[in-house]
C-alpha positions in Angstrom: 2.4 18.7 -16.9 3.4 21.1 -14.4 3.3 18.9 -11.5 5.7 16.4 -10.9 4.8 12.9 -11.4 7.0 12.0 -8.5 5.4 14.6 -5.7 1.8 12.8 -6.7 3.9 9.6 -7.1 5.0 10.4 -3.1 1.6 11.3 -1.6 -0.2 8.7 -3.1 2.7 6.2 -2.1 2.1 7.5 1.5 -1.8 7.1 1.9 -1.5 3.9 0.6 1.2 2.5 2.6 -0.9 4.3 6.0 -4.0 2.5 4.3 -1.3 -0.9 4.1 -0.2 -0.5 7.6 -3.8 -0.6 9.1 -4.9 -3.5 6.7 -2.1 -5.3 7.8 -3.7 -6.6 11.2 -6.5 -8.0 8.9 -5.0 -9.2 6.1 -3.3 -12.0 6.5 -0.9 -13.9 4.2 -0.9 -17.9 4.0 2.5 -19.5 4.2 1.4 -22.8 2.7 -1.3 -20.9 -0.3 1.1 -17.2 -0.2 -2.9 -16.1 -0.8 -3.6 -13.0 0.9 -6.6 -13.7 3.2 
């Protein structure tokens, strides 16, 4: 309880969107499905 949601909510936010940004190249997504391939 005493650490904010929002600092965790932050970090973890960040490593994901890092993780995102070097999947991107790999995953790509259809325009005719929208799948994510």
């Amino acid at each position: 309880m005493a650490v904010p949601k929002i600092k965790v909510s932050k970090a973890r936010r960040n490593s994901r969107k890092a993780n995102w940004k070097v999947s991107t190249p790999s995953v790509v997504k259809c325009p005719h499905c929208h799948e994510y391939t």
